[in-house]
N, C-alpha and C positions, 0 to 999 in steps of 0.2 A: 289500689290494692284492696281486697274483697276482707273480709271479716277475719276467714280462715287462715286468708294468707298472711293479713295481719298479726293475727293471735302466735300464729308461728314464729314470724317474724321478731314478736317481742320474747319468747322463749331462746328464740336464736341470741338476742340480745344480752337478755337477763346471762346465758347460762356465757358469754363471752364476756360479761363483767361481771366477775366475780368479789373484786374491789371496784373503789372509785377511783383509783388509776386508771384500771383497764375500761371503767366505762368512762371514762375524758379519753382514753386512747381509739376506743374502740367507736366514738361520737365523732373525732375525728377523720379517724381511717373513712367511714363510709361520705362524710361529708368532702372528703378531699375527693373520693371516687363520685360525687354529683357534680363537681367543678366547684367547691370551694377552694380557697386558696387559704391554705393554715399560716399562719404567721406568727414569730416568735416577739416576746415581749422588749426583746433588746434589740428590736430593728426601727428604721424609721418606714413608720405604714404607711409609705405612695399611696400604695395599693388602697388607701381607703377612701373611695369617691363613687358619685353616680357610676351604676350599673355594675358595682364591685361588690363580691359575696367569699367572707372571709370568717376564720375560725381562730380563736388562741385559747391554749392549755396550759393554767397553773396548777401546778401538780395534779391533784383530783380535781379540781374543779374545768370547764369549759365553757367559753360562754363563743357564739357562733349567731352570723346576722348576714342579712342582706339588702343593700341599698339602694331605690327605685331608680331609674334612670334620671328622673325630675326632680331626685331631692335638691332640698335645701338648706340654709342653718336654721331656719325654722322647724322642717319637719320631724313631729313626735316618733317616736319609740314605741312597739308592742311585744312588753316582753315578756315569754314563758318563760318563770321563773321556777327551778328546780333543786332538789340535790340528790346527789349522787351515793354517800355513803349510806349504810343500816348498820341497826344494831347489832351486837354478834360480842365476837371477841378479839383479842389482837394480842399480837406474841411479847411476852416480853424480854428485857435484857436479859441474856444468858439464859435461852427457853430451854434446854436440855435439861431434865432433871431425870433422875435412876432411883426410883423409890420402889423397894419391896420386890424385887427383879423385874421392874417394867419399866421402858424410858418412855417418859410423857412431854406435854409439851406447855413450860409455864404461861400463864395466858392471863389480861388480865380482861376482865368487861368494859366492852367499849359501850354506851347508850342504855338503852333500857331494854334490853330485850328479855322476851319470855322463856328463862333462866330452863326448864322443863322439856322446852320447846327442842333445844340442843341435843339432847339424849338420848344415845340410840342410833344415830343416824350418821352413815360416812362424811365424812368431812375434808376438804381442801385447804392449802392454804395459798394463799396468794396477796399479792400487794406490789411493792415496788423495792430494788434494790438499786444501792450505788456501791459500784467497787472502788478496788484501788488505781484502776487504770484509768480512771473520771468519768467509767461511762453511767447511764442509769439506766434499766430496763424495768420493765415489769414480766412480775414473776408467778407463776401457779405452777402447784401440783397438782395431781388428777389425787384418788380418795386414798388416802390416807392417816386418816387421824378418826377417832371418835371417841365420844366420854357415857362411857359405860353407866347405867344406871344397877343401882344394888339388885340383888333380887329379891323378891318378895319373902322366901323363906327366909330373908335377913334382916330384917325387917317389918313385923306383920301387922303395924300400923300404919303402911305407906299409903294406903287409900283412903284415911283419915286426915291424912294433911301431909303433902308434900314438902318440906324445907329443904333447901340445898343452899349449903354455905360456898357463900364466891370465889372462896379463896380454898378451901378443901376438896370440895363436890364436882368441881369445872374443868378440872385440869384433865387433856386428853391422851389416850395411849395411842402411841407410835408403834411401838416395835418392844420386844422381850431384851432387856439387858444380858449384856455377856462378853466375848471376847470380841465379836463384829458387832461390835455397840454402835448405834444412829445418834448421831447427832442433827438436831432439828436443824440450824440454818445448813448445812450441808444438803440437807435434804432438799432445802427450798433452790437453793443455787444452785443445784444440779440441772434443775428444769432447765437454764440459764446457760449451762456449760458451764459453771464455774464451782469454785470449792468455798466453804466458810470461809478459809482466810484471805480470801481475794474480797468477802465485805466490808465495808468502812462504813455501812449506814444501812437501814431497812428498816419499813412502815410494811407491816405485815398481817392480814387478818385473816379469821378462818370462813368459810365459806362451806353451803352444805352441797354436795355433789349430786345430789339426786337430780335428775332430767325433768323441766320442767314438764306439764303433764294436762290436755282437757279429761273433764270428767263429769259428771252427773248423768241424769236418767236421759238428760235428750245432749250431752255434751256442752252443755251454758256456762260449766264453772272451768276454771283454770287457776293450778296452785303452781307455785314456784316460790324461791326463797327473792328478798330483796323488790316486794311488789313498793313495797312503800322504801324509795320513791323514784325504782326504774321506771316502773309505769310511767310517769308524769316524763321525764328524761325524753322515753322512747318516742312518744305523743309529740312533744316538740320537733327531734329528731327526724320523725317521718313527715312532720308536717313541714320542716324547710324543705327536705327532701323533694317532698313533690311541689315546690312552686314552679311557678314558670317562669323561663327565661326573663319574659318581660314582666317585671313583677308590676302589682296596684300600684298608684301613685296614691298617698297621701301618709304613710308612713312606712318605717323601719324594721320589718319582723326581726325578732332576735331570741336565741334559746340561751337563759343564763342557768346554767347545772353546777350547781356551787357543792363543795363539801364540806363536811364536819356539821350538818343539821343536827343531827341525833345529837351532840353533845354542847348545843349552843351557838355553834356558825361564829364564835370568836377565832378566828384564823385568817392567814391572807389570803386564804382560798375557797372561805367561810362567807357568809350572807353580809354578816357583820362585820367584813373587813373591807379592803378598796378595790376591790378586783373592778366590781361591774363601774363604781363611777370613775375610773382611770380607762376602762373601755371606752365609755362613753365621751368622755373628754376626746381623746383620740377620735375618733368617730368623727364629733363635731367639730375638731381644728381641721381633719379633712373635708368636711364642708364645708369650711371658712366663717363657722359662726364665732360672734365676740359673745360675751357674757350675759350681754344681755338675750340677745338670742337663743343663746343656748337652755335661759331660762323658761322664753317665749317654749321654746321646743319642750322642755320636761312638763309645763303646764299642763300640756294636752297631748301627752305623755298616757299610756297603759300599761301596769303589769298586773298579770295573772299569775298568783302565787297555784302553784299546782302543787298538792299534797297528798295522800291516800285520807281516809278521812272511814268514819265507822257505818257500815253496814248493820241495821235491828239485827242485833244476836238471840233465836227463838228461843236459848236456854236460860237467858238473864237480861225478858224483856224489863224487868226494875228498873237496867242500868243505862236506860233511853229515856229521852224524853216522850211522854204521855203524847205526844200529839206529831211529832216529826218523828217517822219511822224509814229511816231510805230503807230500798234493798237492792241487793247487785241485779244486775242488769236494769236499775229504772234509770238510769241517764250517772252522767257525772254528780258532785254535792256541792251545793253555793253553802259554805260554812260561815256559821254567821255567830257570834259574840259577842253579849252586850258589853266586854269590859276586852273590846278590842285585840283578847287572842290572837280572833283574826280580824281582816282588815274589814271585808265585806262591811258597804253599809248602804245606802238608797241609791247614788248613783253607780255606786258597784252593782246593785243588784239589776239596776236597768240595764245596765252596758252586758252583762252575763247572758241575761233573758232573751236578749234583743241577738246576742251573737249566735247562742242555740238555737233559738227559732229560727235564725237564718239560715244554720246549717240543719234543718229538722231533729234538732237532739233534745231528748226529755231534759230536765231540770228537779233536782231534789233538793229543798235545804235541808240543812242540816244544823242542829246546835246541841246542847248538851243537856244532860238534867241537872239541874240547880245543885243535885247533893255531889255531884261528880267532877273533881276539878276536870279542866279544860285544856287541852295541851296549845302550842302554838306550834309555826311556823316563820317561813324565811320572808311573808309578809310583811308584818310589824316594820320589819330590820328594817326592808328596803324602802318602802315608806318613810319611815323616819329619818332615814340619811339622806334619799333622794326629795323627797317631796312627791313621789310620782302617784297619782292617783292607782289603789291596788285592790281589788277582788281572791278572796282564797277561795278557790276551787278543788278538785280531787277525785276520783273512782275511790265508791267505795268498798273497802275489805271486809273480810271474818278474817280472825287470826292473826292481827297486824301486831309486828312485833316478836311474832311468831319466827322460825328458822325457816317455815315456810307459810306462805299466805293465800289467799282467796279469793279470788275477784269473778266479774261476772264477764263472758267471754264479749257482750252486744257492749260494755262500757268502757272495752278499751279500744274499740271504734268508735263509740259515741266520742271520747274525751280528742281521739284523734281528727275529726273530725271537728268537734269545736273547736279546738287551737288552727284548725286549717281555715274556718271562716274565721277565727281570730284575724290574724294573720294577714288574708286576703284581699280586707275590706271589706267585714262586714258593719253595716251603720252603726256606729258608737257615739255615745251622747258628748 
């Protein structure tokens, strides 16, 4: 797949997950149309042995692998580690509200996103419902909803400091109150064919509709909403995609796309909770390792926490460190932290360098300026539960956090790309 086709392709993606349902479903769907075989968690996995390439989906999360013809209960794991959800908003109980002849839609903040960022701009909603009848679907509207910013004549200090309260300022208009008054979950079920009162449950967020988009003076840049952290998702994604039948012998590619990052990863479908080591367990009873084995196997073990990570922003170079400036399109970002945010440390950084060069991809680190707290990742987590040796990685953004974000169009080839010599076999220390 070429650059363009690429860049496409992850638009085509992005704008098909508009939740982390839809992109566990939609990670899925294309992996079953490559010859993975999806399996549910309440089955017993036969199907897990030499030359077998399988998928399973806990609610948003997915994690997806494939197993050399040669393995063994010794052989390590390499795995793209991801998440699926962004920051935004998410509907709450009883989201119909009729205030001042407008029906809007209550919502409360999901992560941290850039509150500003939201305003203005068509909006969807979608996520996942369960009726009465036991089924569950996932669910989207097309545009819909949006949260109006004041106008300036009402306002005439709003260029001085913007403030928007979470709970007054956020809430989005649907529709004009009256006698054909909307109700919000009606709306969302309709997509579905069904009515509010046929729901019993629903995880629902809003999403911005706008087409994702290339752009700049020579077409390098590409904005879309949810880069951080479809991007890393998609990278994975494509790079099972294109193995080969006969895959390398000497270990395990695996895409683990976990939810609920943005709010801590504490869920069973979370970084933090047992999804990936109950995969893995399973995994290795299919290759008949005992304990000790299995430990042999995690030792020499890899994951790559894959994260969006910050681009030098030219209008508040301050808020970078003096000496590490990445910028979009100079390769992926090896993120590095002295106080373990992320995982990155000397043989993370050999095993990284050694894999990009392999596959000719630039290399940026990245760390933070001392006065700027530091964010993390679903690194730490899985480090510290698993033991597995872990590198945080990432394409870098402008605007992350944003409704919509930034990236550079050569680095979501490059990052595709490194996960494919990931993957592959390329020499790891």
């Amino acid at each position: 797949m070429s650059t363009d086709e690429l860049v496409s392709d992850l638009g085509a993606f992005v704008t098909a997950s508009p939740s982390s349902y839809h992109a566990a479903e939609e990670t899925v769907r294309r992996l079953g149309a490559a010859g993975f075989r999806i399996l549910r968690e309440d089955q017993d996995w036969k199907e897990v042995q030499p030359g077998s390439r399988c998928a399973v989906v806990r609610d948003g999360a997915v994690i997806a692998w494939a197993v050399p013809q040669d393995a063994g209960p010794t052989t390590p794991v390499r795995i793209l580690g991801a998440h699926t959800d962004s920051p935004g908003f998410k509907l709450k109980p009883e989201p119909t509200l009729t205030r001042h002849g407008w029906v809007q839609a209550g919502a409360e903040v999901y992560g941290g996103p850039l509150l500003n960022s939201w305003l203005d701009r068509e909006l969807r909603l979608a996520g996942r419902m369960i009726f009465s009848d036991g089924s569950e679907r996932t669910v989207a509207t097309g545009p819909v909803a949006r949260i109006p910013q004041l106008a300036i004549h009402l306002d005439r200090q709003v260029n001085d400091g913007l403030k928007l309260g979470k709970q007054q300022h956020t809430q989005a208009v649907l529709a004009l109150a009256g006698d054909d008054a909307v109700d919000v979950l009606d709306l969302v079920a309709e997509s579905a064919g069904m009515r509010a009162k046929d729901v019993d449950g629903c995880d629902i967020v809003f999403a911005d509709a706008q087409e994702p988009a290339r752009f700049g003076a020579h077409g390098e840049f590409f904005a879309s909403g949810r880069l951080d952290n479809l991007s890393s998702v998609h990278a994975g994604l494509t790079a099972l995609e294109q193995l080969d039948e006969r895959l390398p012998s000497g270990a395990i590619p695996m895409l683990a796309a976990f939810d609920h990052e943005e709010i801590g990863s504490g869920s069973r479908s979370g970084a933090a909770g047992p999804f990936l080591e109950e995969v893995l367990e399973r995994i290795y009873a299919g290759l008949g390792a005992d304990a000790d084995q299995r430990a042999r196997a995690m030792h020499t073990s890899w994951h790559v926490s894959s994260d969006a990570g910050h681009s030098v922003h030219p209008n508040y170079p301050e808020r970078h460190d003096p000496a590490n400036r990445p910028l979009l399109n100079g390769g992926p970002l090896l993120k590095i932290n002295a106080n373990q945010r992320y995982t990155t440390d000397a043989r993370g950084t050999a095993m990284w360098t050694r894999v990009c060069r392999d596959a000719g991809v630039p290399v940026q680190p990245f760390v933070s300026n001392n006065d700027i707290p530091c964010g993390s990742t679903i690194g730490p987590l899985t480090a510290t539960r698993l033991g597995i040796s872990t590198v945080d990685v990432g394409i870098p953004l402008l605007s992350m956090h944003s409704a919509r974000e930034m990236c550079g169009v050569q680095d979501v080839a490059h990052l595709r790309d490194a996960i494919s010599s990931f993957f592959r076999g390329a020499r790891i220390p």
